[in-house]
N, C-alpha and C positions, 0 to 999 in steps of 0.2 A: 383165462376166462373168469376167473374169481376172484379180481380186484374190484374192489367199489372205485367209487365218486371220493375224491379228497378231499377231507374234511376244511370246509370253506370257511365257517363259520365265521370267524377272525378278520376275514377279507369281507364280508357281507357287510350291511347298513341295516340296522333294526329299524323300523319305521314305528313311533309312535304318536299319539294323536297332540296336537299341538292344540293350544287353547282355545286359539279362535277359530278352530275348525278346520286349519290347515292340518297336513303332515307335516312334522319335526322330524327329521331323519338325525341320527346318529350311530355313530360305531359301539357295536357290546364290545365290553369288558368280560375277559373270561375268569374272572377270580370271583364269582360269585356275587360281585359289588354291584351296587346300582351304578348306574352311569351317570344319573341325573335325574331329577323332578318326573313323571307322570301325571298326564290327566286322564282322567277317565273318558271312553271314547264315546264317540254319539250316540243315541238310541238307547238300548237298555245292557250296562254294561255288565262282562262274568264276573268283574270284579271292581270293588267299590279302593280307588286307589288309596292307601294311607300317606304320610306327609312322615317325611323320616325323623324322627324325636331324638334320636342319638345312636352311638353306638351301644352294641351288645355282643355279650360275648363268655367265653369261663375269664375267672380271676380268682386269684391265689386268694382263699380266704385264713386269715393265719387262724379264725376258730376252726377250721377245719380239721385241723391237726397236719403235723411232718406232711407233706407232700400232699394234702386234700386241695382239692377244688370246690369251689361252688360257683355255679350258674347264676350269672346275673340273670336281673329279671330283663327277659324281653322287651326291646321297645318297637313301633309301631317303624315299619319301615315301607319304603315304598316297592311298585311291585320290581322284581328284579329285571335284566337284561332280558334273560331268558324267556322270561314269561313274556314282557310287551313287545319283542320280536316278532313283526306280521309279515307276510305272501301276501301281494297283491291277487286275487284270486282273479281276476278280471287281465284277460289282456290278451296279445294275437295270439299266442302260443300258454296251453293248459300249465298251471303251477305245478310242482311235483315233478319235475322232466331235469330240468336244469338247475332248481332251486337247491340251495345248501341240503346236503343228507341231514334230516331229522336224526334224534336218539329212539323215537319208536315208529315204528311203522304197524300196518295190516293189511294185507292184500283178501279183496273180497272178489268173488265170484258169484254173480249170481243166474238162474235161470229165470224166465220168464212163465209163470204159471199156465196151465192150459185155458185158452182161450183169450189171452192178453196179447192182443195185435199192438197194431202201429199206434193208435192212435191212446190206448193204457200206456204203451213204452213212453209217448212224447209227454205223456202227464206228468209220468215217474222221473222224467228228465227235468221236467219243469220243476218238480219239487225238491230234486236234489242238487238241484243248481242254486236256490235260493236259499236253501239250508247251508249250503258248504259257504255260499257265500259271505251270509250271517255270522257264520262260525270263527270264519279265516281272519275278521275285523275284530275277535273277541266277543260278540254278542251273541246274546239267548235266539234262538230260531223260535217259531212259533211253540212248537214240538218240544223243547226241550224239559229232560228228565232231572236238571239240575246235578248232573254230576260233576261235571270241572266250575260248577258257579264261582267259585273264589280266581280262579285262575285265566290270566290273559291270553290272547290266543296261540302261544307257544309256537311261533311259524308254520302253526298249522295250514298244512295244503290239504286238498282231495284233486284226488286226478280220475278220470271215469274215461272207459273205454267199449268198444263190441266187439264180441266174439265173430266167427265166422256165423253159427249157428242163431246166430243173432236177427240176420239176413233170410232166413227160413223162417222163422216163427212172424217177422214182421210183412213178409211178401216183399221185401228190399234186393230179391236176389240181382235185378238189375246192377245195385250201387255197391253191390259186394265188392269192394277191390279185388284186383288180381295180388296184392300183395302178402294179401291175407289167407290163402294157397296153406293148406296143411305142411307142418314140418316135417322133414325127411323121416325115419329111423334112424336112430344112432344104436351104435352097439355097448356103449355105458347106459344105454336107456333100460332100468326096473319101473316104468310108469304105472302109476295107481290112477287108474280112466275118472274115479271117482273126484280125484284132488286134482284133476285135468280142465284143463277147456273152459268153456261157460258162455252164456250168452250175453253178459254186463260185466264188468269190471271193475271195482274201486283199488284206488289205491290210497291210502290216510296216513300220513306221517306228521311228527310235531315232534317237539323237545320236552312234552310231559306226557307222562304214561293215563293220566286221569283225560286229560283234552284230548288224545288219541283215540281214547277208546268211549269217549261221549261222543266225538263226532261219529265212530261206530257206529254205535247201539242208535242215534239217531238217524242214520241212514237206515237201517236197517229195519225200523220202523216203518220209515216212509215209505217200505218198500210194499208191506204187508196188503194182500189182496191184489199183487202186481207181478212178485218178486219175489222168490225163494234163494234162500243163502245154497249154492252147490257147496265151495270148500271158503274155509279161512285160513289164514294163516299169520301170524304173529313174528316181530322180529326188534331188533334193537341195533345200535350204534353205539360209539362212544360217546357222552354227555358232552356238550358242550363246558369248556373251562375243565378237564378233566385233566389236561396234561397242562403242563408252565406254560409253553407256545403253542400254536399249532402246528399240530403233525398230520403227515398221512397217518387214516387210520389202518388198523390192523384184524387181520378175521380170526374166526376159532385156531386157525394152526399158528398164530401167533406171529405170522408175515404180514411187513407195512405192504399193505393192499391200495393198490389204485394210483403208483408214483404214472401211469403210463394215459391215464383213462384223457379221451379230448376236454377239452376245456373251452368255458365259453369265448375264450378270448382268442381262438385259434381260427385262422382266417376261414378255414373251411369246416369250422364247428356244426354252422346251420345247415349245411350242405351234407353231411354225413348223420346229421340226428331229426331235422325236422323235413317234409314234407313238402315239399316248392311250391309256391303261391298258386301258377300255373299248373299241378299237377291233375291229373282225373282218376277216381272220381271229384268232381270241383268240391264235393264235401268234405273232404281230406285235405286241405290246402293249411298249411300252417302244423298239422297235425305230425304226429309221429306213428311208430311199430313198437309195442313194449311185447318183447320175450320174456315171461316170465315160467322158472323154472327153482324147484327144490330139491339143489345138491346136499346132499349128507354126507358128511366130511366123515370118515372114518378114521375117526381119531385115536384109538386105541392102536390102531395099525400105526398111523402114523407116528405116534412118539416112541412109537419102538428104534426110528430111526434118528442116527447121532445129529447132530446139529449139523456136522458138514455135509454128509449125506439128504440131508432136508436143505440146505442150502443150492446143492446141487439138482435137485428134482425142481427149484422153482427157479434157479439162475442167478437168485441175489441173496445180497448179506440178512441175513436173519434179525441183525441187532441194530442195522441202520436201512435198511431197502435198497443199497447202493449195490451192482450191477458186480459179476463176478470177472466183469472183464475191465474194471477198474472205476476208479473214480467218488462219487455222491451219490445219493441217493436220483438227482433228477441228471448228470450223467448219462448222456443216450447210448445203448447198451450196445454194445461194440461185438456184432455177431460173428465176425471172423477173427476176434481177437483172440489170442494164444498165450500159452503158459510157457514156462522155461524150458520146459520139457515138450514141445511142443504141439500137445493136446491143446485142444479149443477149449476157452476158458468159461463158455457156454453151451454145457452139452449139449448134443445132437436131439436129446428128448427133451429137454428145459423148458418148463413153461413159459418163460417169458421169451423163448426162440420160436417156439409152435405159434403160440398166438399173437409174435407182433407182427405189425401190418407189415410189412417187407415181406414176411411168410406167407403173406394170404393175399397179394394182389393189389396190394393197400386199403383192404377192409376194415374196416373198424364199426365200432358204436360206444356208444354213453352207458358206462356200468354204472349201476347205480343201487346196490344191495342194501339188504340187512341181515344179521348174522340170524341165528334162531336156536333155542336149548329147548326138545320137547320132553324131556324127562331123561329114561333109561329103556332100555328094551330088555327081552326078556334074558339075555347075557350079563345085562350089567353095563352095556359098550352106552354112552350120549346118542341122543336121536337127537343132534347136533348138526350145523351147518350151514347154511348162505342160500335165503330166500334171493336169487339172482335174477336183478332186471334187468334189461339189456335196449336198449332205445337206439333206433336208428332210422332213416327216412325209408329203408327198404329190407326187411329181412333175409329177404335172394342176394342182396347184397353184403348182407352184414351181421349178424349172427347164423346162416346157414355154411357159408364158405369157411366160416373161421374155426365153427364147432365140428367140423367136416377133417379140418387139418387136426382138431385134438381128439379127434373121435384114434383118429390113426395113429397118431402117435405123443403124447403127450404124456411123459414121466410120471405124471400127477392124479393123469386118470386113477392110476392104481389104489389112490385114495381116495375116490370119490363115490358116490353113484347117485345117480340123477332119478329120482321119484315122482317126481309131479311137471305139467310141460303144460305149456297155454301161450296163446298168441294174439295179441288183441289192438284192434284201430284205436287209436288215440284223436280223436278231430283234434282241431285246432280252437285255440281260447274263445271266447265270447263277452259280448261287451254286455255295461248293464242292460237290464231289461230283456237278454235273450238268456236262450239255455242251453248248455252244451250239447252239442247234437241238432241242433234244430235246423241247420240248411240240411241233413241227412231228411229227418221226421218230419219235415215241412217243405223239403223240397218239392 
């Protein structure tokens, strides 16, 4: 249950703005290089693009002395891969769901103040649909505080979703889906009510920590006299260009996470993560279920155990993600497969035997995390661990059945414990000139 999304980035298309107005798609380069020319894009851009003058870099300077360096002077270069990387924010299905794992994320919760009905919520929708959407293209929103000015819109997405609670405060109890049903008790559950639930939901993720947290603070803004912040939360991935190739990435216990998670090219992708056109409520059509939950990895426990021992609590190789009952990393994991001796070469509690779909009925859903470091507590131990998304067309389906089989028995529990728990409707995208939510808040 604790693999992410595999890191895509490598196989994705950077989209940036083409001269004449068109889109110029191209593939990023992960070595930190530009790929090619930038134009700055329509309207009022974050950043004024530079025209690359040469390269730069250290060079041996022999004034420097035996073994000194000195720093060339910088030249003017144009914006990196990284940064001119956009999300089509616009489209049948919300960004953020399927889109490449960013390196930062923040999960927002908010409540709706007292006295703020249907008709406050559908404002606050309106506004935050036009600002994410501004943002997502690299441009200043009305509102903005100038903090990532320099900076292109780093694949920033925003993904917004409702609580159950949501449906009460607005008189919407009719449109409440049934799918949206409180989640069972589990018995790993330590839940903090406070860092729980909520009746709004953001989610912001991007490949720069400044453009993450400007889309923040502007949302958050817009909210003021509508919207109160309930909880935050903060989290990270691995940067983009970080490794030679691409890899699955890996979480705080240092296991490649996510070799299993569906992918969009899997015939039954949309049929297990988004929402059927035809589904009811009709305002859920396209839409998805994000589970969101903050596991705390008990890491001081965990490195107490040897590397084989930790290999065996997850079922795979520690140094490559490859399956302990033989083979590669993507190697489909061989559950009745056996050792020389003829023990099962994936033990009975293994988390990759508890939670694969073969275990669970063929359940599944779209992982889609961020790791998270909130300091130390008062032992000394990380308050460390996996902000965990979990997306799927139906959570009765697909994270209750599967977290059901690791509540019982899963090796890995033992290092875990689950803090914070929320469940939220995702609608389905929207084209210009609407706002998320609006066949819901206008229906």
């Amino acid at each position: 249950m604790i693999r992410s999304v595999q890191a895509a980035h490598a196989r994705g298309e950077a989209s940036t703005p083409a001269g004449n107005g068109a889109r110029a798609t191209r593939r990023p380069r992960h070595d930190g290089t530009p790929a090619g020319p930038s134009a700055a894009p329509a309207g009022v851009p974050r950043r004024t693009l530079l025209g690359v003058a040469g390269a730069a870099g250290l060079t041996v300077g022999a004034a420097a002395g035996a073994g000194g360096h000195a720093l060339a002077a910088e030249q003017p270069r144009a914006l990196s891969t990284v940064g001119s990387a956009s999300v089509p924010f616009h489209g049948r299905h919300q960004a953020g769901i399927s889109s490449p794992l960013q390196a930062h994320g923040h999960l927002v919760a908010f409540d709706l103040v007292p006295g703020a009905g249907r008709d406050r919520a559908a404002a606050l929708m309106r506004r935050w649909t036009s600002a994410a959407a501004t943002m997502a293209e690299g441009r200043q929103p009305a509102e903005d505080n100038q903090i990532a000015l320099d900076a292109g819109p780093s694949s920033l997405t925003v993904t917004f979703g409702f609580g159950a609670s949501f449906f009460d405060r607005t008189g919407l109890r009719s449109q409440r889906p049934e799918a949206l049903a409180p989640l069972p008790p589990f018995s790993a559950d330590a839940l903090d009510r406070q860092r729980s639930d909520g009746d709004l939901f953001v989610q912001v993720g991007a490949d720069d920590a400044l453009v993450a947290f400007h889309a923040l603070r502007v949302l958050q803004k817009l909210a003021a006299g509508t919207a109160a912040v309930r909880w935050q939360m903060s989290g990270f991935n691995r940067t983009p260009g970080a490794t030679a190739e691409p890899r699955t990435a890996r979480n705080l216990m240092g296991q490649v996470d996510g070799t299993n998670n569906p992918r969009p090219s899997d015939a039954d992708f949309d049929a297990r993560v988004f929402v059927p056109a035809s589904a009811r409520p009709a305002w859920m059509a396209n839409g998805s279920y994000v589970v969101v939950r903050r596991i705390r990895m008990l890491l001081d426990s965990w490195d107490q155990l040897s590397l084989a021992e930790q290999e065996k609590v997850i079922g795979r190789r520690k140094s490559d993600g490859a399956p302990l009952s033989g083979g590669t990393e993507t190697t489909p994991v061989d559950l009745g497969g056996r050792r020389a001796d003829g023990s099962l070469a994936i033990a009975g509690d293994a988390h990759v035997r508890v939670a694969a779909p073969e275990s669970n009925g063929g359940a599944a859903m779209l992982r889609r995390p961020f790791s998270f470091h909130d300091g130390f507590d008062e032992r000394g131990a990380p308050d460390a661990g996996l902000l965990f998304m979990a997306w799927q067309a139906d959570p009765r389906r697909g994270f209750v059945p599967v977290q059901r089989k690791l509540d019982r028995g899963d090796g890995l529990s033992r290092f875990l414990r689950h803090e914070a728990s929320a469940l939220f409707a995702v609608p389905g995208g929207c084209a210009p000139g609407e706002y998320v939510g609006q066949r819901l808040l206008q229906g």
